[in-house]
N, C-alpha and C positions, 0 to 999 in steps of 0.2 A: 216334660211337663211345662207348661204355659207359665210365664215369672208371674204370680199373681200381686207379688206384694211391688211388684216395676222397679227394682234394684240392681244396681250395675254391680259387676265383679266389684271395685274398690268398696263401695257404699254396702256388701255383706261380707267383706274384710275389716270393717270398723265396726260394722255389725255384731261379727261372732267377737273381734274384744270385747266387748263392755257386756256381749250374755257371760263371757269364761272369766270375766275378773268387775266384781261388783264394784261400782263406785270408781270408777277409772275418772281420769281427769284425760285432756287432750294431750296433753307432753307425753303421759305413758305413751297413752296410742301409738303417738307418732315415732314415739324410743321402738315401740314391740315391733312395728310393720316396717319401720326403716322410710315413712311418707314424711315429708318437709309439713312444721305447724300448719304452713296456709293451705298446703290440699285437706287438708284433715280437718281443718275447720271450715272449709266448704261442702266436703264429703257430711260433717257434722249437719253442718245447718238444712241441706236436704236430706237427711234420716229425721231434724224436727220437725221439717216442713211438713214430712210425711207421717209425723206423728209417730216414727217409731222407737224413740229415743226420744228422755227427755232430763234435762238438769234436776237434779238432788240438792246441789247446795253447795260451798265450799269444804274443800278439805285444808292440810294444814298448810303453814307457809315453809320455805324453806328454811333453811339453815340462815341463809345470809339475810332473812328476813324480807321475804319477795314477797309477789301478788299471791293471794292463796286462791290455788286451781280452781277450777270449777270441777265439779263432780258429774259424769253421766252413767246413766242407767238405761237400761229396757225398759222402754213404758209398758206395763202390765195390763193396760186396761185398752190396750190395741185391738186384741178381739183375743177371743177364747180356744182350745181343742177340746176334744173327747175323744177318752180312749175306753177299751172296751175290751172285756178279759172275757172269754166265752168259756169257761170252766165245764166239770162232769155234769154241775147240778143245779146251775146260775148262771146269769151274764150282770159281770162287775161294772159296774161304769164312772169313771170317776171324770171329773173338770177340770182345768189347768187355765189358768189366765195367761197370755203371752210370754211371759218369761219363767214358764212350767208351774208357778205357786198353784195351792192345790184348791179349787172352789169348794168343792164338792165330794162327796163320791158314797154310790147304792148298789145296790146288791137284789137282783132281783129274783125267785125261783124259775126255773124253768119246771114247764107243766109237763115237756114232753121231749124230747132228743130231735126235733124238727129243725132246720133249719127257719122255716119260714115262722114256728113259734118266739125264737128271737127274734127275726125281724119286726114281728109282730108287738114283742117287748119294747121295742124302743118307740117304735111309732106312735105307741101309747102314753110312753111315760117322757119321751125326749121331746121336750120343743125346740125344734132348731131356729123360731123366731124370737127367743128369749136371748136378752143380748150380754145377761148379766152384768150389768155395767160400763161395756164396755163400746168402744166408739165400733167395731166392724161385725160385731158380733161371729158366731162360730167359722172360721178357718181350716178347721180339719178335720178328720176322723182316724183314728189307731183301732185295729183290729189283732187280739192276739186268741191265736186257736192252739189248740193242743193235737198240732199234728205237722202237714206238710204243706209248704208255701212255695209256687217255685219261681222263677223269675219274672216272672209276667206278673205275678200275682192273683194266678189260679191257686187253690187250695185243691191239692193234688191225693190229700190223706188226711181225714178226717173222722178218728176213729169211734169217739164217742157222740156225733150227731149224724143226722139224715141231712144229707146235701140237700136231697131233691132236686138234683141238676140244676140248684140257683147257686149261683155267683155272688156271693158275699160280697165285694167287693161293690162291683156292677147296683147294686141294689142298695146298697147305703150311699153310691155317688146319686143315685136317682133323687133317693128322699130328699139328702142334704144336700147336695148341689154343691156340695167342696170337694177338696182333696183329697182320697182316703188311703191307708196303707196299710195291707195284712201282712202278720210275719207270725212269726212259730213263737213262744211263748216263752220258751230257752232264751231265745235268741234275744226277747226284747229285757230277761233278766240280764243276761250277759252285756246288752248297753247300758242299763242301770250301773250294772256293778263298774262298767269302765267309765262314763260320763256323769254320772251323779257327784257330787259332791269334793272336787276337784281330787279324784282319786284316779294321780296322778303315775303314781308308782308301778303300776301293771300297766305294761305293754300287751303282754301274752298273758291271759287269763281263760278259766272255762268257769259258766254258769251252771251246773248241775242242777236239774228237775228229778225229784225222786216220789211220784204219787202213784197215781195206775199205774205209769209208764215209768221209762227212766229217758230221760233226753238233756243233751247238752248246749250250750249258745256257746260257740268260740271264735275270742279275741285274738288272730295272730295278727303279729307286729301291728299292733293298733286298729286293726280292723275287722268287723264283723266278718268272719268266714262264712259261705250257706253253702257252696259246693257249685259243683256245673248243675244243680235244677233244685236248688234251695234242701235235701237232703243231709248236708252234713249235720254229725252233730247225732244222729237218731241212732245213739248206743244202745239205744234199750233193745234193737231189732236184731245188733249182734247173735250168732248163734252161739250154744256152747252144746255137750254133745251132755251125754249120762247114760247108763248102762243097767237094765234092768230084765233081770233073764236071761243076761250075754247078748240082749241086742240092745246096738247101740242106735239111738233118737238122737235128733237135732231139736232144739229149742230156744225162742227167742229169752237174754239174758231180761228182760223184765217180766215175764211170765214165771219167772224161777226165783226175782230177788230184789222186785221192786218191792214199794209199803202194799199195795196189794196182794201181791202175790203170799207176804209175809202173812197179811190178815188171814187171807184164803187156806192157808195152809195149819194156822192153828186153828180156826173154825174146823177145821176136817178131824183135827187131833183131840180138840174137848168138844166134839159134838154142841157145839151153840155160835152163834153167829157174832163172829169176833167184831169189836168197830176199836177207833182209835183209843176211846177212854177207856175200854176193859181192858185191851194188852197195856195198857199205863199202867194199871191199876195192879194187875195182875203182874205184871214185871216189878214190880214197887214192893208187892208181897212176895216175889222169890217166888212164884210157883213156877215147879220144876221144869214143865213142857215149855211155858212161856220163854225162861231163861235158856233154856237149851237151845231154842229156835232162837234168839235173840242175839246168839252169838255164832250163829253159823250165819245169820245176816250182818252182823260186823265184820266176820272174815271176808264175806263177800264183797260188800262194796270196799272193804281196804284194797281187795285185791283190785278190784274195779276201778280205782283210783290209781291204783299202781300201774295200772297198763294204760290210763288214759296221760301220767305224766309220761309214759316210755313212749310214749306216740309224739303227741304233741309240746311235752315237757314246759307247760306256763309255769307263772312264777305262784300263782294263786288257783286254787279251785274253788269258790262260793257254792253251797251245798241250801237247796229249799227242802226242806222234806219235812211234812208238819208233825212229824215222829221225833227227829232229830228237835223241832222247836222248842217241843213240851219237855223232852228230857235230852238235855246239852251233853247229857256226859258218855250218851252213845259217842258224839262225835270223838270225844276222847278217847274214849274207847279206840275208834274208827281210826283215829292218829296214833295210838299206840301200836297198830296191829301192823298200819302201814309202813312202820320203821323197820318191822320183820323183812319187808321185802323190796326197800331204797332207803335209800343213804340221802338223796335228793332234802334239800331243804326247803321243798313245796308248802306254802301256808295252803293252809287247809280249813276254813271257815265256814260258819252258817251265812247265810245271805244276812248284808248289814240291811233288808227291808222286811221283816216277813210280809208284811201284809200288804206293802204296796210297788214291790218292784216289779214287778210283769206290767202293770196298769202305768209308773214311771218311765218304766223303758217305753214303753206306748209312747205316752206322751215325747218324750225324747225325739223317738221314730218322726211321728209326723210332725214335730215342728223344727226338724231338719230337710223334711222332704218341703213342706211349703216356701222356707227359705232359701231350697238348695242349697247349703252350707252341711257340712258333715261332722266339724269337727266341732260342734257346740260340748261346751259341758255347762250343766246347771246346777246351780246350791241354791237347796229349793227349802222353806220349813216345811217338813212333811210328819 
């Protein structure tokens, strides 16, 4: 990809310091990178030239009573991203000023499963000539689908919209004339959960999506896994068998025990069309089919959990599942069940964003890809 922002190797080494530690003075810099003051204060002064840093203010003196530092930051009003969550039944879009903070963020319905019906959404509602603020106005675009992304960044599996043989991708560089990057929606939770918020602690983590589908974003040794053609991760497509008249079927494990399948399955059993708030409701009153089905889906994802630490064994597993949000004590449940079958001391959590980690990892995404720097983290008020 073409440097858009004209940054040398050193000049996005002092770069991603001062995105990964707020309010840095020059001497850290030059202690963390191991550069002598005077490169680093000429690498400084062309990241102000170029407007992408800029002084905050003093911080404190020393001990021995010295000059007190000067303070630098990410200037935020450098230009803007947009990212874009293409969900079952909307496209989410949120805005990020240069240094990830949040402008914005809408929600718009979709009329129809069309591709070219979102595209149509945005063109409507996005002005890409709005600068908000900012000196270069919009810089990027993040694309998160619920399906397959593969290296090239074709969208290779896209189960709940019509392609239409258009290129997502292709067709938002058109409109907007920037930089754009799709990825699996897992995948962009999974950078939330490792670069948000200097959460530092996980190396190896997985992101788990638990809606129609089941799909996961994993972190080995610090890095996004997607596989040889961006497929890893799509545990929901796992088989598992069942036996029904002595013959035995193959069937994908999210068709059997994701929150869909769970819905679908007691609609069949009280004849009326289950949604989120009635298995709440009805799980809350103890009614009997509810709870019966409710803990044959706790055995299941424990055990689902169990075979995805026996795989890839992270230290963390972050769980989205808007089931698990409303009522936290499934997860409890889900942890107690999984003690039945490791001994492993795996945390096991709800996603620390619900409502904006796929659209954060977005942004993350593309304001690494514009930089080319990978290893940004941001502490952002969200």
């Amino acid at each position: 990809m073409e440097n858009i922002l004209n940054i040398n190797d050193n000049e996005k080494r002092v770069l991603r310091e001062i995105y990964n530690h707020h309010n840095i003075s020059r001497t850290q810099i030059s202690k963390n990178l191991e550069i002598n003051k005077a490169t680093i204060s000429s690498i400084l002064n062309k990241l102000k030239y170029k407007s992408l840093v800029h002084e905050v203010g003093e911080g404190d003196s020393t001990k021995s009573g010295g000059r007190k530092p000067i303070l630098l930051k990410v200037n935020h009003l450098y230009g803007y991203f947009i990212s874009l969550d293409l969900t079952y039944s909307s496209v989410e879009v949120m805005y990020n000023y240069f240094d990830g903070n949040i402008i914005k963020h809408q929600s718009f319905e979709l009329p129809d499963k069309n591709v070219s019906s979102i595209l149509n959404i945005l063109k409507n509602h996005v002005d890409i000539d709005e600068k908000y603020d900012t000196l270069n106005g919009l810089l990027g675009v993040s694309v998160s689908i619920h399906g397959v992304v593969d290296n090239d960044q074709n969208v290779i599996y896209l189960p709940f919209h019509e392609t239409e043989g258009i290129s997502i991708a292709d067709k938002i560089k058109e409109f907007t004339n920037v930089p754009v990057v799709v990825e699996n929606e897992a995948n962009l939770s999974a950078l939330y959960e490792r670069n948000f918020n200097h959460n530092l602690a996980y190396n190896n983590l997985i992101a788990m999506s638990i809606h129609k589908g089941i799909g996961a974003g994993l972190i080995i040794n610090n890095q996004l896994y997607r596989g040889a053609n961006g497929e890893a991760g799509e545990i929901g497509k796992t088989l598992v068998s069942k036996v029904n008249n002595d013959i035995e079927t193959y069937h994908k494990i999210e068709d059997i025990f994701s929150q869909e399948a769970l819905l679908n399955n007691l609609s069949q059993h009280l004849g009326e069309k289950m949604t989120l708030s009635k298995l709440i409701q009805y799980y809350n009153e103890k009614q009997e089919v509810v709870v019966e089905e409710m803990e044959q889906f706790i055995n299941k994802i424990a055990v689902l959990i169990h075979n995805l630490n026996t795989q890839f064994n992270p230290s963390a597993i972050y769980i989205n599942c808007p089931l698990f949000n409303e009522l936290p004590e499934i997860l409890e449940a889900i942890k107690n069940e999984f003690k039945q079958y490791s001994r492993n001391d795996i945390q096991i959590k709800l996603t620390s964003n619900v409502k904006f980690a796929t659209l954060l990892g977005g942004s993350l995404a593309i304001i690494q890809k514009v930089l080319q720097i990978n290893d940004i983290y941001l502490d952002i008020e969200s």
